[in-house]
N, C-alpha and C positions, 0 to 999 in steps of 0.2 A: 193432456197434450194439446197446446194450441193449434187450431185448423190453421191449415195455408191458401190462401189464396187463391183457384186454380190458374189466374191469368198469370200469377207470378211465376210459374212452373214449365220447364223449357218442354216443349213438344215431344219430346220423346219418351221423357217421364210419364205425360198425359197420355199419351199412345200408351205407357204400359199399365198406367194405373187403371184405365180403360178394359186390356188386355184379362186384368184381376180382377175386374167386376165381372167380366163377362165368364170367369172361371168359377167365378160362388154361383151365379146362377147355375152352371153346368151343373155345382157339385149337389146342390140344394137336390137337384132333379136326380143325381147319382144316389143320395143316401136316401131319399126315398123309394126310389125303384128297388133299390138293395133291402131295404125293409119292407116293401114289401114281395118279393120273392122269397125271402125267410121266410116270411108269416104263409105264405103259399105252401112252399115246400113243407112245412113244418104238421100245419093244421090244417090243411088240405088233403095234399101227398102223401102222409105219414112218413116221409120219408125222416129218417131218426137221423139227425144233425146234431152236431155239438153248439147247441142254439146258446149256452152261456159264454162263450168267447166270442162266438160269432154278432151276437147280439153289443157285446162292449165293443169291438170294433167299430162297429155302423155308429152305434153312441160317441164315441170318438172320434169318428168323421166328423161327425155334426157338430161336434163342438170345436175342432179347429174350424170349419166353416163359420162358425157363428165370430170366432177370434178373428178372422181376415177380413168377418163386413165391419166388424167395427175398427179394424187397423183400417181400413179404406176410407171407414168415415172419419177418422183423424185428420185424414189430407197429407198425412208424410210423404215424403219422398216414394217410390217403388221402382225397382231396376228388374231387368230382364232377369236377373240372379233368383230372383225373392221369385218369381211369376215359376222359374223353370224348379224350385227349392217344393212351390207346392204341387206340381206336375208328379214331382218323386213320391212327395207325401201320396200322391192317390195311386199311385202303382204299388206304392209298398200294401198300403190296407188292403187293394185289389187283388194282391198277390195273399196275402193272409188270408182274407175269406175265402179265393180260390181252394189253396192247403186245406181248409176243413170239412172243402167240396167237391173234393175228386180232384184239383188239380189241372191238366193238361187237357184231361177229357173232361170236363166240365164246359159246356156249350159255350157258355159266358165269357170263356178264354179270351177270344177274339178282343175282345172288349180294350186289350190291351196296346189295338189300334189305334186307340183315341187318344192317346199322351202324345204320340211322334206326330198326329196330324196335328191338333195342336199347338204342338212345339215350332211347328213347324211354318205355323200359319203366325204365330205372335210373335217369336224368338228369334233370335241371328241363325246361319246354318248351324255353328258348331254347340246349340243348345239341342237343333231339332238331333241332330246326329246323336249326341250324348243319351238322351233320350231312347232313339233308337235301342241304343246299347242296353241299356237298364232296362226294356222293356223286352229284348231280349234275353237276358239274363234271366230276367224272373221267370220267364215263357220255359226256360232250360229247366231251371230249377224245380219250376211244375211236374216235370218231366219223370222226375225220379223221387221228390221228394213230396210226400203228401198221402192225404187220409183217404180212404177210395169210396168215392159217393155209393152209399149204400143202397140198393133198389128199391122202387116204390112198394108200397106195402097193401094192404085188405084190397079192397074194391077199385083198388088200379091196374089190377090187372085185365079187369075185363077193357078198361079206357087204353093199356097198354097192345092189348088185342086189337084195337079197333084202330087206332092210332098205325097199327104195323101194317096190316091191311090196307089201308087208305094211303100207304107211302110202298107198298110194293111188297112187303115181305111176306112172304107164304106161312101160313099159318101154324103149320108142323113145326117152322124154326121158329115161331114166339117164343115157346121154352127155352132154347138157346141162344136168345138177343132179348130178355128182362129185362125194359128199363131202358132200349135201343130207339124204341116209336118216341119216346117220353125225351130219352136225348134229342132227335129231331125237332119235336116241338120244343126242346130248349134250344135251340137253334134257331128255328123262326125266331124266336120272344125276341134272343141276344139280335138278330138282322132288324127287327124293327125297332129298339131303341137304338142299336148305333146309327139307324137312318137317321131316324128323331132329330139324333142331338148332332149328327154333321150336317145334314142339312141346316138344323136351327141356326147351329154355329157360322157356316160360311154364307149364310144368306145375310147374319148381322155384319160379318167380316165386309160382304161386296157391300150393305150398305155403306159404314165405316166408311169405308176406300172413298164411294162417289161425295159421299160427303165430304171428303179431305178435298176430294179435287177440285171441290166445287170453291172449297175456303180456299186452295191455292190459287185458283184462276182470280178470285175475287183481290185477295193479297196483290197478286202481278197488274192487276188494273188500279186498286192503289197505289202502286209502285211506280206505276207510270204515271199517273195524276199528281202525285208528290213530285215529281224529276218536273212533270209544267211547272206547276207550282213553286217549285224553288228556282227554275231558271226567270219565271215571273218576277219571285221576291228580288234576286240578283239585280234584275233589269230597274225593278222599280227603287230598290236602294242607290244604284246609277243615276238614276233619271232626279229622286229626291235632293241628290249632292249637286248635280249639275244644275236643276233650277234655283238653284237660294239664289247666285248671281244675278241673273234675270229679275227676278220677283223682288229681290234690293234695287236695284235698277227703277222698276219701275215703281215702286213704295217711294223713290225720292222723287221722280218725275211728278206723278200724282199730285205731293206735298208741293211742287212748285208752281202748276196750275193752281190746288188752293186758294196759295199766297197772291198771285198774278190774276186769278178771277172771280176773287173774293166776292166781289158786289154779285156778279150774273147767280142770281137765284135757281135758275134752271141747272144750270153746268154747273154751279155747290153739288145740288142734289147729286145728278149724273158720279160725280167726282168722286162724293162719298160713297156709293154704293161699289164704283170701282176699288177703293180703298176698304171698304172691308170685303172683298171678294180678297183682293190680293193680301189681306191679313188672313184671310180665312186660308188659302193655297196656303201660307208660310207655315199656319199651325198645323193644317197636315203633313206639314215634309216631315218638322219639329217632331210629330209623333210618329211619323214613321221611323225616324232616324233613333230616336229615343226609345223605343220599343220593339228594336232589333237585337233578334238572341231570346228576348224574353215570351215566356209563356201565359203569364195572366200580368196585366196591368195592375201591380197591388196600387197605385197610387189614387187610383179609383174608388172613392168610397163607397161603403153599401147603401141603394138606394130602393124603395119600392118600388116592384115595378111598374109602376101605372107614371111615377116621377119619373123613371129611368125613361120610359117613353116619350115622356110629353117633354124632357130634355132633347132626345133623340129630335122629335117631330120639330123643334124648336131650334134647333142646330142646321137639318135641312131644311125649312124656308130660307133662315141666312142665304143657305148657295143658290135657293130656286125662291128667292121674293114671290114673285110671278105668279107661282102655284097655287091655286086652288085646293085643301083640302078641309074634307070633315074628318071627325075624329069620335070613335067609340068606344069607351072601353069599362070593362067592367067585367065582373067575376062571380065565382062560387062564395069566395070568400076575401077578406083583406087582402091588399097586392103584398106578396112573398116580398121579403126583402132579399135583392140579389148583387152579384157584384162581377160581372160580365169583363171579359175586356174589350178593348178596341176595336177587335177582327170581327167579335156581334156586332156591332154600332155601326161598322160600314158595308157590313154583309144587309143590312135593312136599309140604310143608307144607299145603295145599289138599285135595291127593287125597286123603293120609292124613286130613283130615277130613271128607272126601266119604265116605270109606270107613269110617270108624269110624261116621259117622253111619247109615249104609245098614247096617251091623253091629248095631246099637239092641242090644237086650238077647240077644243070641247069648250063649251061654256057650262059643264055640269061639271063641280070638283071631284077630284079625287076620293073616294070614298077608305080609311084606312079606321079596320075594327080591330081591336083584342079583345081576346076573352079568357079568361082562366081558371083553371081549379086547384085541388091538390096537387095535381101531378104535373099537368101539361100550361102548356098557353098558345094560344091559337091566334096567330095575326091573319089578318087576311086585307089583300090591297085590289079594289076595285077599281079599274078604270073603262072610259067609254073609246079605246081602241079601236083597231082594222079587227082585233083578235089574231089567231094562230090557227096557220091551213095544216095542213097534213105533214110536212116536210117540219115546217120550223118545231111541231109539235114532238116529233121525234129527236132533232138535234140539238132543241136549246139544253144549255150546258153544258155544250162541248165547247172545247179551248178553241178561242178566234173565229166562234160560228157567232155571227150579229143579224139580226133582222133589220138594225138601221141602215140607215147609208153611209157608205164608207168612211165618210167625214165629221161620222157623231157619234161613232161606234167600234172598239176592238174588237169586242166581242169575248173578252175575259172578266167581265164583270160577274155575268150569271155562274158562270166556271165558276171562280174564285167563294161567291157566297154560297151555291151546292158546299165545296169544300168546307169552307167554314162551317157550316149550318149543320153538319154531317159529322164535322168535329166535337159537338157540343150534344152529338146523340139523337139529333132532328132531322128533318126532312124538308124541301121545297117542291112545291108543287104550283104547277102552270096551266092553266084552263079554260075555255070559252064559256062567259056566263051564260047562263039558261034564261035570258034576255032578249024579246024581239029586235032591241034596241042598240045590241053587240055587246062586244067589251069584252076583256080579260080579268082574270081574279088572277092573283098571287097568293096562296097560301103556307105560312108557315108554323113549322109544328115543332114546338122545344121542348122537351123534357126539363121539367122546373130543379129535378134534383143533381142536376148539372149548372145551376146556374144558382142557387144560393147561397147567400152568405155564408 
């Protein structure tokens, strides 16, 4: 049977399949305690039990437990039906080995508490109820129908004398309550495994729960981050349509200075640099317009990544001439060949401008490393900044929080490549270098089997 998935599997299934692991383990601890109180009663106690039916039962448990770890390690489906189907399965055996052990008076009785907690705890109401029902049924049946545990035998009686004494019962009436101390102490035994295993149980259950709450609250904050996020895209898919006008506009203006001040060497220069700024603007409307709806850029070919970089690096001087940087990079082994789309490219494209920015007039460049192994790859972006006080170190990445000044900053940049960065299984991190000198680092961390070919 082919395994499935677990993330492809709706939450409720995982809740029970959950519910069913946590049932083998109960039972594992059930048929062993069950084997050994036989093995007690038997060659202990003397007490004369019908140890060959008793003994296949227990055998019998264990082997449908062994059957349900390996239906769990399949990954099928599991419904509350299947969870509450094997709940029955352990009342019924429960109830059998009861039968060949006195039945109702058999201390262990109680025992029959632990289906409807249970049920009760994993199941909808109308399982824990049904439950109930079968569990009193069997408890009836005990009642009238069964083998009468036969009294302890040689040298338990003097443990039977001292047992009855040490619980209150006068000595003259030992003779007529044989076997009465020995029930008590079977009482203790049955109150400390059902502590055991409800305890164990609802302290993994309250785990469970805080862990769910924890994935819920995490969910509802991506939930919100996605609602920026797409009122963002909305806005920038807006913004992309309404500039082509403008950026035409000024693409022909451009070309008419050109032609008009061909000869002035200076103003060429000037001119052309304007002219591939505003072709550089049109190709990102272009691709944002074009790479709307879509999820990975197939038109991208695969690139190594030390090229995909030094593309990258080579695409932001275009926008930032100006800039200053050095460039490091190098690995464990060959650069992976990978094939990223768009939303990495300007998620690094961001920092590098976050960082050039916070660099203002330094005369020491930029510092931008990679480094990589099997797994991971590690950028890290040095600049000689103000650095980050107390405040901006807490909020950066929040939507429309900016450390610049109003007029050179939304302050959805950093947002947007957290998001990105976050989508691809990575992480970004922001920090004051351990430099007398200042500055901030940027570091990013991408998981490489999210991003190969």
């Amino acid at each position: 049977m082919p395994r499935i998935n677990q993330a492809q599997r709706p939450a409720s299934l995982l809740a029970t399949a959950s519910s069913l692991t946590r049932l083998v383990a109960l039972r594992r601890i059930e048929v062993l305690t069950q084997a050994m109180v036989l093995v007690l009663a038997v060659a202990w106690l003397k007490i004369p039990l019908e140890v060959v039916p008793m003994t296949a039962v227990i055998a019998l448990l264990a082997a449908v437990n062994l059957w349900t770890q390996w239906r769990i390690d399949t990954g099928g489906p599991c419904s509350p039906g299947e969870v509450f189907g094997h709940l029955t399965i352990d009342v019924g055996f429960l109830a059998v080995l009861l039968y060949f052990a006195g039945g109702s008076a058999n201390p262990f009785v109680s025992l029959f508490l632990l289906p409807p907690t249970l049920a009760a705890a994993m199941l909808p109401a109308r399982y824990a109820w049904a439950m109930a029902a079968l569990t009193l049924l069997a408890y009836t049946f005990l009642m009238f129908w069964k083998l009468p545990l036969p009294p302890p035998q040689g040298d338990l009686a003097q443990i039977d004398e001292l047992l009855a004494r040490a619980t209150g019962i006068a000595t003259e009436h030992v003779a007529h309550s044989s076997g009465f101390a020995l029930h008590v102490l079977g009482m203790w035994l049955n109150f400390v495994i059902s502590v055991g295993v409800v305890v164990f149980f609802l302290t993994r259950m309250a785990a469970a729960l805080k862990d769910r709450e924890r994935e819920l609250a995490a969910a509802r904050e991506d939930g919100l981050r996605n609602e920026q996020i797409l009122s963002l895209g909305t806005l920038a898919a807006g913004a992309a349509h309404q500039l082509g006008t403008p950026l035409g506009t000024m693409a022909v203006v451009i070309r008419e200075l050109e032609l008009n001040h061909g000869g002035n060497a200076e103003l060429k220069e000037d001119l052309l640099l304007l002219r591939e700024q505003v072709d550089r603007c049109k190709q990102t409307i272009s691709q944002i317009l074009a790479s709307a709806g879509q999820e990975r850029d197939e038109c991208l070919r695969s690139l190594a990544l030390d090229a995909y970089l030094h593309r990258l690096l080579d695409e932001w001087q275009i926008i930032r001439p100006h800039a200053l940087v050095s460039v490091t990079l190098h690995g464990d082994q060959s650069a992976p060949l990978i094939a990223a789309d768009r939303t990495l490219e300007q998620a690094i494209l961001n920092l590098l401008d976050n960082a050039a920015d916070a660099n203002g007039a330094s005369a020491e460049a930029l510092r931008f490393s990679a480094q990589w192994d099997a797994d991971i790859c590690r950028i890290e972006i040095l600049d000689r900044g103000p650095g980050l006080d107390g405040e901006s170190a807490q909020r950066l990445g929040e939507a429309f929080f900016t450390t610049k000044a109003e007029t050179r900053g939304l302050g959805i940049g950093l947002f947007l490549t957290n998001a990105t960065v976050e989508r691809f299984g990575g992480k970004v991190e922001l920090f004051n270098r351990d430099d007398p000198q200042g500055g901030a680092c940027t570091r990013v961390t991408l998981p490489l089997n999210r991003l190969k070919a």
